[in-house]
DRENTIMAR-821129 format. One record per atom (N, C-alpha, C): residue in three letters; residue number from 1; x, y negated, z. Coordinates in pm, 1 decimal. Example, Ala and Ser with C-alpha at 12.3 -4.5 7.8 and 13.67 -1.06 7.14 Angstrom:
REM DRENTIMAR-821129
[ala 1 [1319.0 569.0 780.0]]
[ala 1 [1230.0 450.0 780.0]]
[ala 1 [1320.0 330.0 780.0]]
[ser 2 [1285.0 225.0 708.0]]
[ser 2 [1367.0 106.0 714.0]]
[ser 2 [1290.0 -3.0 787.0]]
END
This chain:
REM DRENTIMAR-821129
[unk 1 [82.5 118.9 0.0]]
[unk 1 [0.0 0.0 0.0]]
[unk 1 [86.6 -124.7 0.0]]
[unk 2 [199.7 -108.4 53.1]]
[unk 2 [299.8 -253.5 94.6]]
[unk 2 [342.3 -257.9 -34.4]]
[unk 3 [359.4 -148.4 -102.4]]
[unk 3 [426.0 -147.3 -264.3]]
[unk 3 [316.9 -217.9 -352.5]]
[unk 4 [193.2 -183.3 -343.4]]
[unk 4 [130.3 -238.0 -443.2]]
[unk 4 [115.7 -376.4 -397.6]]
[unk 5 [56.2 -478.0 -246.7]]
[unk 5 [101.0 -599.5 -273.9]]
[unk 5 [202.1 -656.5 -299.1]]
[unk 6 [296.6 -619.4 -242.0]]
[unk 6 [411.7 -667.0 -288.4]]
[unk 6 [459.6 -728.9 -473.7]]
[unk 7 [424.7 -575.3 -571.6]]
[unk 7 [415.9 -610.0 -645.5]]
[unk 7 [364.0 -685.1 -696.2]]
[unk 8 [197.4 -720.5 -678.8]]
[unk 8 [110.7 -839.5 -701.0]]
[unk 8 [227.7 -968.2 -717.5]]
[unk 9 [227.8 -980.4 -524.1]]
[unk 9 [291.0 -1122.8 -506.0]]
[unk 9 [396.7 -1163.3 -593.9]]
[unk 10 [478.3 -1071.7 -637.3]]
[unk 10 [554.8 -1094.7 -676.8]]
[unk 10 [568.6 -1132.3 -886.0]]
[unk 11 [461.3 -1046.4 -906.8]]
[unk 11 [410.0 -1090.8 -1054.9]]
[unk 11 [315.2 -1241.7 -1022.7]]
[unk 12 [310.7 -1266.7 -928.7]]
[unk 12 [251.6 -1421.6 -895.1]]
[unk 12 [359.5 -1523.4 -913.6]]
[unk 13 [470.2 -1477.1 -791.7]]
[unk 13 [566.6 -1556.4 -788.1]]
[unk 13 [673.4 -1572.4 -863.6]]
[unk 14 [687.8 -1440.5 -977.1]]
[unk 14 [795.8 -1466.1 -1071.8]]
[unk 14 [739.8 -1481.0 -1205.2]]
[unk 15 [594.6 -1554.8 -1200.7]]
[unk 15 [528.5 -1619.5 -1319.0]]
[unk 15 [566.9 -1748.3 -1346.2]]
[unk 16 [609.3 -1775.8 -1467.4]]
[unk 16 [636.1 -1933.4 -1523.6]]
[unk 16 [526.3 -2017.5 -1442.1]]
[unk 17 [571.3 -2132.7 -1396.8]]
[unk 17 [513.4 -2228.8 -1321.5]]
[unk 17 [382.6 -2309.8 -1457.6]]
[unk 18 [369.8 -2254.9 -1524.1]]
[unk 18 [253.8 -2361.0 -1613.7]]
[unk 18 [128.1 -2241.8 -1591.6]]
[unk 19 [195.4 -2122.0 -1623.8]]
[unk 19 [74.0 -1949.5 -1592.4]]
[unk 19 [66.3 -1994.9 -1442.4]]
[unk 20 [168.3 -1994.5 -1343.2]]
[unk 20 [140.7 -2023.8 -1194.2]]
[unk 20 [25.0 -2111.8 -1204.1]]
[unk 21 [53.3 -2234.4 -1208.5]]
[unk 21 [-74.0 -2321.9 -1192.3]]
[unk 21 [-179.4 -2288.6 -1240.7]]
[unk 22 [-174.8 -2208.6 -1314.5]]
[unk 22 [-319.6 -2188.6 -1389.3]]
[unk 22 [-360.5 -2051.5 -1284.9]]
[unk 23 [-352.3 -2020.7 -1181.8]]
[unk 23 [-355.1 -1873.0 -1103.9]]
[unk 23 [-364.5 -1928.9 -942.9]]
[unk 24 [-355.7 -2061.0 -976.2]]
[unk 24 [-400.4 -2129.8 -804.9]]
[unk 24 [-481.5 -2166.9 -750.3]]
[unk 25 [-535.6 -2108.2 -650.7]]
[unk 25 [-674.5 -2157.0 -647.0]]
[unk 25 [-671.6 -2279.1 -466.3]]
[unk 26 [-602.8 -2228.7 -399.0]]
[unk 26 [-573.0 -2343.4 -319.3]]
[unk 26 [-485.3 -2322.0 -197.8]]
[unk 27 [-498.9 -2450.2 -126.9]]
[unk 27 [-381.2 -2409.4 -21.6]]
[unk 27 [-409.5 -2532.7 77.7]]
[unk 28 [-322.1 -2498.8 198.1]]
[unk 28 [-344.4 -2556.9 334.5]]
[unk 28 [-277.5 -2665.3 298.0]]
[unk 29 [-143.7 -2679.7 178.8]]
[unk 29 [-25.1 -2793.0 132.8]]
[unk 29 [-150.4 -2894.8 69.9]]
[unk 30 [-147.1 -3017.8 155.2]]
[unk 30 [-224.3 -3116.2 111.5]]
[unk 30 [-122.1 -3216.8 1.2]]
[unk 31 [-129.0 -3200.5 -116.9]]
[unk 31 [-10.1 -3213.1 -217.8]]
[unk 31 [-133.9 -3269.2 -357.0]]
[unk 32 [-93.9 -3384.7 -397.1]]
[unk 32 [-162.4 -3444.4 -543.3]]
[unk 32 [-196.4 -3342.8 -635.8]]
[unk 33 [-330.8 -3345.0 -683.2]]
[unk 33 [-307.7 -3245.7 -838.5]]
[unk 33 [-358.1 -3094.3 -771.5]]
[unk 34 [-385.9 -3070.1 -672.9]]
[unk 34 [-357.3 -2958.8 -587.9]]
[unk 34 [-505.2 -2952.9 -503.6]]
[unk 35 [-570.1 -2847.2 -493.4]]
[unk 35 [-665.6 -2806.0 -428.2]]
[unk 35 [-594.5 -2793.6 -265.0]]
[unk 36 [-707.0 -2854.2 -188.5]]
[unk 36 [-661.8 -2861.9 -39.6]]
[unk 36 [-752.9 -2811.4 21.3]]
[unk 37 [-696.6 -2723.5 70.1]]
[unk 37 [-866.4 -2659.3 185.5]]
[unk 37 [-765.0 -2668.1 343.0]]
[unk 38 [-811.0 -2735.9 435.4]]
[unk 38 [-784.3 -2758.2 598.6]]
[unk 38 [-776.5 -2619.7 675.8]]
[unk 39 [-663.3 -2590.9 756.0]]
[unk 39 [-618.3 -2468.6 806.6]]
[unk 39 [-752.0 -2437.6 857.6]]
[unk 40 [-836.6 -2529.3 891.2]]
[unk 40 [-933.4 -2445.1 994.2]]
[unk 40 [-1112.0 -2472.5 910.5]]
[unk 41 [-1015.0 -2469.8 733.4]]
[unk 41 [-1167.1 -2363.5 673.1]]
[unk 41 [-1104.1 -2238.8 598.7]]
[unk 42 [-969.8 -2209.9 618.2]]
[unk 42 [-961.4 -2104.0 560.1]]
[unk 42 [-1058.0 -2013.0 567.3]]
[unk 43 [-1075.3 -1956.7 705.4]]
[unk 43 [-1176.2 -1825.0 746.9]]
[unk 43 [-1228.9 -1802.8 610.0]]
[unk 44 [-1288.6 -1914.1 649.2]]
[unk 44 [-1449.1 -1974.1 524.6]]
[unk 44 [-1434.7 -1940.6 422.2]]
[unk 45 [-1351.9 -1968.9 370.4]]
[unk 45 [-1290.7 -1970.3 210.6]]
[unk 45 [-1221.8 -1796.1 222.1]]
[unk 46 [-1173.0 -1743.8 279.6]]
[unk 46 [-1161.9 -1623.3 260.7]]
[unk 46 [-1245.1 -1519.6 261.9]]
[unk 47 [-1381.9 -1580.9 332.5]]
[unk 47 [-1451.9 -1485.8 367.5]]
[unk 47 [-1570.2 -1465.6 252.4]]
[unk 48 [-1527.3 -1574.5 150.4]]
[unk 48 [-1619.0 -1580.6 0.9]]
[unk 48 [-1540.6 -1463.3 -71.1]]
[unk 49 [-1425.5 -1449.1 -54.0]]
[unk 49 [-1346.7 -1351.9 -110.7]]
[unk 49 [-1402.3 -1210.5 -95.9]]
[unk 50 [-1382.6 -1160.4 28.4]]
[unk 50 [-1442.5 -1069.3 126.3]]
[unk 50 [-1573.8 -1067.4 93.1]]
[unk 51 [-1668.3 -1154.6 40.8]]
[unk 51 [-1810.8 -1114.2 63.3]]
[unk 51 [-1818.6 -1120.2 -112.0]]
[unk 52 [-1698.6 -1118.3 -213.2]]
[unk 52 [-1735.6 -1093.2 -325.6]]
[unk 52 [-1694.8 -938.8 -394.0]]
[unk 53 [-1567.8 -924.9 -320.1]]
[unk 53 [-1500.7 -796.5 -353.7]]
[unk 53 [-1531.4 -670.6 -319.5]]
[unk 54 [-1522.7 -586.3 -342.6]]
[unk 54 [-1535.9 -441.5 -281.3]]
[unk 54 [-1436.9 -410.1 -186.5]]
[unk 55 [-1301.1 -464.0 -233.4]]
[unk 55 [-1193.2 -357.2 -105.5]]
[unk 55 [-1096.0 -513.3 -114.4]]
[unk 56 [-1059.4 -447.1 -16.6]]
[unk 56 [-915.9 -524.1 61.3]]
[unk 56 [-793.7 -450.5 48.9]]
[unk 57 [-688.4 -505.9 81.1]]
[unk 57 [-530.0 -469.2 64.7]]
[unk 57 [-486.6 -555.5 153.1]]
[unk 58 [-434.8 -527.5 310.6]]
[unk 58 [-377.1 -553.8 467.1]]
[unk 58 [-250.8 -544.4 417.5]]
[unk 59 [-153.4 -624.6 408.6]]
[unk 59 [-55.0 -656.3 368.2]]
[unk 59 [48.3 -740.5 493.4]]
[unk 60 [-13.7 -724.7 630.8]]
[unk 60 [27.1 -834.5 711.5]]
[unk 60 [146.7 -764.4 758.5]]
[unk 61 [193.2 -862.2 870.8]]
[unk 61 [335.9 -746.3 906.9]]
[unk 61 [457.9 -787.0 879.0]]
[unk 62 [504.8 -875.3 796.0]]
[unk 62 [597.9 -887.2 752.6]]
[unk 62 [709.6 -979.3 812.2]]
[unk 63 [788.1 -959.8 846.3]]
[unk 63 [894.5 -1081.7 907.1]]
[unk 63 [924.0 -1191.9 772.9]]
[unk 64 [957.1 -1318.8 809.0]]
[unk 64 [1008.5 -1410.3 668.8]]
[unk 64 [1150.9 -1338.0 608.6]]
[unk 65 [1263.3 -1274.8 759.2]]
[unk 65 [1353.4 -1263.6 655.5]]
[unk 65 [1346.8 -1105.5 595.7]]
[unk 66 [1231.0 -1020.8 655.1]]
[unk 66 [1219.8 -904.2 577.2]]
[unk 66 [1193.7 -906.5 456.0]]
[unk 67 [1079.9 -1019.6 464.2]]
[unk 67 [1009.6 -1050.8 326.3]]
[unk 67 [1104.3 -1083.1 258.0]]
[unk 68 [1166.6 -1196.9 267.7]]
[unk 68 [1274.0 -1239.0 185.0]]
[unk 68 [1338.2 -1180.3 123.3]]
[unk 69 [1398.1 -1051.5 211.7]]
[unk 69 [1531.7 -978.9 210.3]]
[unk 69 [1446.5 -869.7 52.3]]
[unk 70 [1334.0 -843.3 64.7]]
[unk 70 [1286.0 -758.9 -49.0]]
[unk 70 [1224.7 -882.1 -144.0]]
[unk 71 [1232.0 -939.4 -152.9]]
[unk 71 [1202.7 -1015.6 -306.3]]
[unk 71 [1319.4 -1051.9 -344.3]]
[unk 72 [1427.3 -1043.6 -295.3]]
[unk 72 [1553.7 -1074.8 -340.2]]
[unk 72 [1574.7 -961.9 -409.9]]
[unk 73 [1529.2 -825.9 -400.1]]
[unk 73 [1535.5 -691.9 -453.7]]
[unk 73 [1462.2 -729.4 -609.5]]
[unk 74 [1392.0 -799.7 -646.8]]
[unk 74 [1339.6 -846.6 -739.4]]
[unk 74 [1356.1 -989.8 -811.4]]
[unk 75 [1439.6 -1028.9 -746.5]]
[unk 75 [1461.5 -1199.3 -796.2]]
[unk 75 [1525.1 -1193.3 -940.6]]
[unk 76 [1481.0 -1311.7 -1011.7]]
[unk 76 [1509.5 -1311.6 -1171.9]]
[unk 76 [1623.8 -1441.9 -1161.1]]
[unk 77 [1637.9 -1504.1 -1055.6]]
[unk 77 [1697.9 -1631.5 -1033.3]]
[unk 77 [1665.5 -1746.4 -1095.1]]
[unk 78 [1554.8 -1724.6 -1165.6]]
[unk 78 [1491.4 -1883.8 -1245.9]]
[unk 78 [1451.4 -1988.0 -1126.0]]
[unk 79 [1403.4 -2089.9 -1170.9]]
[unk 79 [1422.4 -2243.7 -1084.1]]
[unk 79 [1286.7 -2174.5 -1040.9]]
[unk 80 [1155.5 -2079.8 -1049.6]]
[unk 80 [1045.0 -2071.6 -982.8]]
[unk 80 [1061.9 -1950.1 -835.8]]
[unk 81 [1159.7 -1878.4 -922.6]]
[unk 81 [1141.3 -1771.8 -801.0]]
[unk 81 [1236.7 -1853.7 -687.4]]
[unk 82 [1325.0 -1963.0 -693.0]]
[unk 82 [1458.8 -2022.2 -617.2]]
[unk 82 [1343.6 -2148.9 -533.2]]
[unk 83 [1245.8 -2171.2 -588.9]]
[unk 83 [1114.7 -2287.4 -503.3]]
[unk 83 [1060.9 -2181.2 -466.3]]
[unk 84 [1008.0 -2015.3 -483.0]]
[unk 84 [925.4 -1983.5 -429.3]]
[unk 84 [998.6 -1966.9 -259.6]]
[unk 85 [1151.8 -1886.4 -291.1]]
[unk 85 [1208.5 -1856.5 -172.6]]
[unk 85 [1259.5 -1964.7 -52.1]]
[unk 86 [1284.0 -2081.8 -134.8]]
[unk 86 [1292.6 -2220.9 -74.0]]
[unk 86 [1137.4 -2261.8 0.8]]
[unk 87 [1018.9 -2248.4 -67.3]]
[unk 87 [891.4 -2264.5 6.9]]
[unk 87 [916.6 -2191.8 105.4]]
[unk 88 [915.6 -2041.1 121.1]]
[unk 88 [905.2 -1976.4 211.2]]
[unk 88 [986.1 -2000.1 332.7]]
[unk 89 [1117.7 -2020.1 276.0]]
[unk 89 [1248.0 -2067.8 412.7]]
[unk 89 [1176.6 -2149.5 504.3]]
[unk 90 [1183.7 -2256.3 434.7]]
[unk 90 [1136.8 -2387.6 507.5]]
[unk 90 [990.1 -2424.2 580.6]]
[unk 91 [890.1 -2379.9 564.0]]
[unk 91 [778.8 -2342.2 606.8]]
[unk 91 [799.5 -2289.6 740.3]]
[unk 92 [726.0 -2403.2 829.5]]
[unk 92 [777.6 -2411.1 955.9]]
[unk 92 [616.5 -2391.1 1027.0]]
[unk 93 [499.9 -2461.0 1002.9]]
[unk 93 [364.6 -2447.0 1067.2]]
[unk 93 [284.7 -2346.8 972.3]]
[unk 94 [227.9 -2321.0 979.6]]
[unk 94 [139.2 -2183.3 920.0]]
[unk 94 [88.6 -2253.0 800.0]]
[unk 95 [101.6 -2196.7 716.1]]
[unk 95 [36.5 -2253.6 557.5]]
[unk 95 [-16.5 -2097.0 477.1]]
[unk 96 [-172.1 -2165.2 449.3]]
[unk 96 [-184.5 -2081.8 341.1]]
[unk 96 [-181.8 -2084.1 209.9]]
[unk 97 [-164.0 -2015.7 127.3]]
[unk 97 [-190.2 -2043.8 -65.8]]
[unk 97 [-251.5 -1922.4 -60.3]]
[unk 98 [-331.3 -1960.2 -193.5]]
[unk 98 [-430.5 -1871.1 -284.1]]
[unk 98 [-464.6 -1875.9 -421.5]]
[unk 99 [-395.0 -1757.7 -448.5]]
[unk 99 [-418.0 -1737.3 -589.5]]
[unk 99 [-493.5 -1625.5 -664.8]]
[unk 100 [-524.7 -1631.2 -763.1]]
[unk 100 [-590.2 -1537.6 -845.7]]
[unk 100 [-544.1 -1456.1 -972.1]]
[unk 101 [-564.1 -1389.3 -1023.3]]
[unk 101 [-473.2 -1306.8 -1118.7]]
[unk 101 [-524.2 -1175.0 -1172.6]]
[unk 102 [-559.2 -1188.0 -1288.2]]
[unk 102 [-595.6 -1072.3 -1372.8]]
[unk 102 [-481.6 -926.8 -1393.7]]
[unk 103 [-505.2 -802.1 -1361.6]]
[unk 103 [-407.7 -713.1 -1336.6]]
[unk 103 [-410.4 -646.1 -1440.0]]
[unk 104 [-530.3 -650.2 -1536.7]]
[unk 104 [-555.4 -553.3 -1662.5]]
[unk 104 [-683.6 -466.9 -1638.0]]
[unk 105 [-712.4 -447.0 -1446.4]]
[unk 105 [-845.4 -340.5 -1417.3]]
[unk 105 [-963.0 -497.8 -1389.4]]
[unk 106 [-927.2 -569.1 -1426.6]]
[unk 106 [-997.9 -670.7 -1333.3]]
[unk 106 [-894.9 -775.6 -1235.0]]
[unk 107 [-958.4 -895.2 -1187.6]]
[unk 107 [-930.9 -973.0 -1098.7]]
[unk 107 [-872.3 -919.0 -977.1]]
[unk 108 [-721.0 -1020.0 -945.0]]
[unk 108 [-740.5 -956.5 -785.0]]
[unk 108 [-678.7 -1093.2 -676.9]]
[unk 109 [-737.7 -1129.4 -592.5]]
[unk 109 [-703.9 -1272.3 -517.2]]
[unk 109 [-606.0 -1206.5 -415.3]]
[unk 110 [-526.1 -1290.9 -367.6]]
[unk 110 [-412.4 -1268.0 -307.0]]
[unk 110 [-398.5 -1402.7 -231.2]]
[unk 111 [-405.6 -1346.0 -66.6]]
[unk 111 [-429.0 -1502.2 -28.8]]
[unk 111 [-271.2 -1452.5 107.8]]
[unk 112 [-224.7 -1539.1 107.2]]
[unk 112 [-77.8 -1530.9 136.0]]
[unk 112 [-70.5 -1618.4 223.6]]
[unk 113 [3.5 -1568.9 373.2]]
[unk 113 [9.8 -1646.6 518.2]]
[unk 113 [130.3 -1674.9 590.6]]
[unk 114 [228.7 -1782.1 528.2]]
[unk 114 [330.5 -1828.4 589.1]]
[unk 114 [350.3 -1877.6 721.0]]
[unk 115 [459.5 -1821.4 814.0]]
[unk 115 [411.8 -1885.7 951.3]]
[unk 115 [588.7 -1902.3 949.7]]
[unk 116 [615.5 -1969.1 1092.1]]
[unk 116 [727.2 -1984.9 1121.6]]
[unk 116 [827.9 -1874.6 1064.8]]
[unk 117 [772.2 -1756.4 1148.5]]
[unk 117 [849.6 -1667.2 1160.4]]
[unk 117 [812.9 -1493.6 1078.1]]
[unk 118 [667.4 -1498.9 1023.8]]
[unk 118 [615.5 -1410.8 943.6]]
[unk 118 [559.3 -1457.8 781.8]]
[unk 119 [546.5 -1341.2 731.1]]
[unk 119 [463.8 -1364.9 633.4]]
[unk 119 [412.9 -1256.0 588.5]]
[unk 120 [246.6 -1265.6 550.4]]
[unk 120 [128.4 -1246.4 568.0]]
[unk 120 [50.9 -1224.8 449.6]]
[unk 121 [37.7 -1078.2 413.4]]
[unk 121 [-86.9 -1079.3 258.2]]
[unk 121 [-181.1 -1047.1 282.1]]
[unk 122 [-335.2 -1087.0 256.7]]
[unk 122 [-433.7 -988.2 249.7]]
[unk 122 [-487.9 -1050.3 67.5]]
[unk 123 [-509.9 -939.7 -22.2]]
[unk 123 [-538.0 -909.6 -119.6]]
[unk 123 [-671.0 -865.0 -157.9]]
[unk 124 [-763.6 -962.4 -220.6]]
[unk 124 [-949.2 -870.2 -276.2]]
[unk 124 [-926.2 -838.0 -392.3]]
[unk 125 [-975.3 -711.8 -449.0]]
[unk 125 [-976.1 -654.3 -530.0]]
[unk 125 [-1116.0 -568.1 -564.7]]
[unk 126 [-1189.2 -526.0 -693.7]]
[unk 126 [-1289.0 -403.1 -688.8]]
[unk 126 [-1203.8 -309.3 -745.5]]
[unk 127 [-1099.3 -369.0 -772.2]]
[unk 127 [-1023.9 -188.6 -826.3]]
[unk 127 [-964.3 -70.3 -712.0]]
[unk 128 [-1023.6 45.1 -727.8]]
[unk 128 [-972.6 153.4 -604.9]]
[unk 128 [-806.6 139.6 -683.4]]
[unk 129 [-721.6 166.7 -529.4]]
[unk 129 [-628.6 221.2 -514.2]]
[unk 129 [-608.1 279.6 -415.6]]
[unk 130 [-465.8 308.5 -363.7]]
[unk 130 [-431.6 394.3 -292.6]]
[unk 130 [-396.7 324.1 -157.2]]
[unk 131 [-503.1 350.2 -53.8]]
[unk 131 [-462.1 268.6 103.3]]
[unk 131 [-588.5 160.1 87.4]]
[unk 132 [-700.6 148.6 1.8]]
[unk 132 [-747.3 32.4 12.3]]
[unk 132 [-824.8 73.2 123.0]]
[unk 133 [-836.2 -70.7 147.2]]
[unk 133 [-991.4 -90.9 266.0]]
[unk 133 [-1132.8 -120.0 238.3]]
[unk 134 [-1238.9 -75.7 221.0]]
[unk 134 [-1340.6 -104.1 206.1]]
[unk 134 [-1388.7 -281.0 308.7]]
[unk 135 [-1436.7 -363.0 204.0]]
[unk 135 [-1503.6 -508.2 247.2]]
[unk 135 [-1631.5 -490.4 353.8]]
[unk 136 [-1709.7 -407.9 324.4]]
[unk 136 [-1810.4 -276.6 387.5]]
[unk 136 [-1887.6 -482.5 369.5]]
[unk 137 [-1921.4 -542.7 304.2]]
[unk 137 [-1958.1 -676.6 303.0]]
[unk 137 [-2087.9 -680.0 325.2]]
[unk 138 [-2188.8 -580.3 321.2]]
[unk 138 [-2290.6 -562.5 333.3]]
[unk 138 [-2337.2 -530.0 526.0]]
[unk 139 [-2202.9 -494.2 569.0]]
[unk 139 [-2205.1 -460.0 741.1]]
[unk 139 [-2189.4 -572.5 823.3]]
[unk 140 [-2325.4 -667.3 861.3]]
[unk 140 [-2240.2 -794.6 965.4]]
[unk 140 [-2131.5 -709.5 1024.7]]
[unk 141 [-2150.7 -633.0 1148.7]]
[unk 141 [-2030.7 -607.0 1255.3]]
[unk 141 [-1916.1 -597.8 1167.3]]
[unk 142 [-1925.4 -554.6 1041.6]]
[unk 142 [-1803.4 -484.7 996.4]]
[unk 142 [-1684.5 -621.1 909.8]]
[unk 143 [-1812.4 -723.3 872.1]]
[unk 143 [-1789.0 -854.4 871.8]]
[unk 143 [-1709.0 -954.0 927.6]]
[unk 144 [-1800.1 -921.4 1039.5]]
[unk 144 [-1749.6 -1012.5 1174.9]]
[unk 144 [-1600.6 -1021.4 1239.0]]
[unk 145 [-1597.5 -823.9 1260.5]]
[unk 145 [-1449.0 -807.6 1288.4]]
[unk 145 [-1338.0 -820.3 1213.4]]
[unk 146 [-1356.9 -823.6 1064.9]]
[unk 146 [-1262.7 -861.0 977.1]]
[unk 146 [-1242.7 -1021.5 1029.5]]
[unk 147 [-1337.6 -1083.7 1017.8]]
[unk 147 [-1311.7 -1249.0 999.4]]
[unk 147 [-1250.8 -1277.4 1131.3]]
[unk 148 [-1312.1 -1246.3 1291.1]]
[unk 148 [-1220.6 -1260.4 1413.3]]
[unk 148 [-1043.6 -1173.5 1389.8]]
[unk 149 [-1018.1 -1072.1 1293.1]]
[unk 149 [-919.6 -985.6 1244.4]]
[unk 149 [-853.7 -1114.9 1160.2]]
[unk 150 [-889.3 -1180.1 1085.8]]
[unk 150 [-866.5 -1255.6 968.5]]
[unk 150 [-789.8 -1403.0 1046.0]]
[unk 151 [-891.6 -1467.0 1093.4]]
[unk 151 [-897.3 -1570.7 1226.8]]
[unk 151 [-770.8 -1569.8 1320.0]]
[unk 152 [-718.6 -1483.0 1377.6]]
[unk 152 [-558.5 -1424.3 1422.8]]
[unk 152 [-464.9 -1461.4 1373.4]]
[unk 153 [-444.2 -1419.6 1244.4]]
[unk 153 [-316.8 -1445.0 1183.6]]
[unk 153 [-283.8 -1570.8 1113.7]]
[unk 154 [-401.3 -1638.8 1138.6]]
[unk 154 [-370.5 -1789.6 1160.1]]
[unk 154 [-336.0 -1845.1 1277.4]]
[unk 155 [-317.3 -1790.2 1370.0]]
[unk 155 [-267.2 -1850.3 1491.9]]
[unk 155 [-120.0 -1800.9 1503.4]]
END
């Protein structure tokens, strides 16, 4: 499961910055030109995700310099992947981005959680794979505990 986001993020992040922009859908970086959603509507905005998709992909877990240390396993060294790893360094208060991206089975959003000291995927998708989680979007309780689950790793 860590293999398949990973890969995602990383066909995100080692996309030419003109395809990038066109694959962004927003972020906590209050920045010109740039969709801004406030740390404290993410939930909100994720939970449109969650209440559109079938499954999820838990991607959390990650230390910054673990993360790091494996996209360097993949780095192309162009000026996008050298800002993506520079974003990540420096990113000191919790920021989110969100993007979107066609895989070939369909759409899959990838909403990505920088903190001091971690970093953070959860991924919607309707395509089955291997490790997914059911959205169960139709279950308040099952709802609920995702979003108080969700709600966390912003703190």
């Amino acid at each position: 499961m860590r293999t398949f986001l990973l890969r995602i993020t990383l066909l995100f992040m080692l996309l030419p910055m003109s395809v990038f922009s066109q694959q962004f859908l927003w972020s906590t970086i209050n920045k010109e030109n740039s969709v801004y959603v406030p740390i404290e509507n993410v939930t909100d905005e994720v939970m449109k995700f969650y209440n559109h998709y079938e499954f999820y992909y838990d991607g959390t877990g990650y230390s910054k310099e673990g993360f790091l240390k494996y996209f360097l396993k993949f780095d192309d060294k162009s000026q996008d992947s050298k800002h993506f790893r520079q974003l990540v360094s420096e990113i000191k208060d919790t920021t989110v981005i969100a993007f979107k991206s066609n895989l070939g089975k369909g759409s899959v959003i990838m909403v990505m959680i920088i903190g001091e000291k971690n970093v953070d995927f959860v991924a919607f998708s309707n395509n089955y794979e291997s490790d997914v989680l059911h959205t169960h979007n139709y279950l308040i309780d099952k709802r609920e505990k995702f979003e108080r689950w969700f709600s966390q790793l912003l703190k």
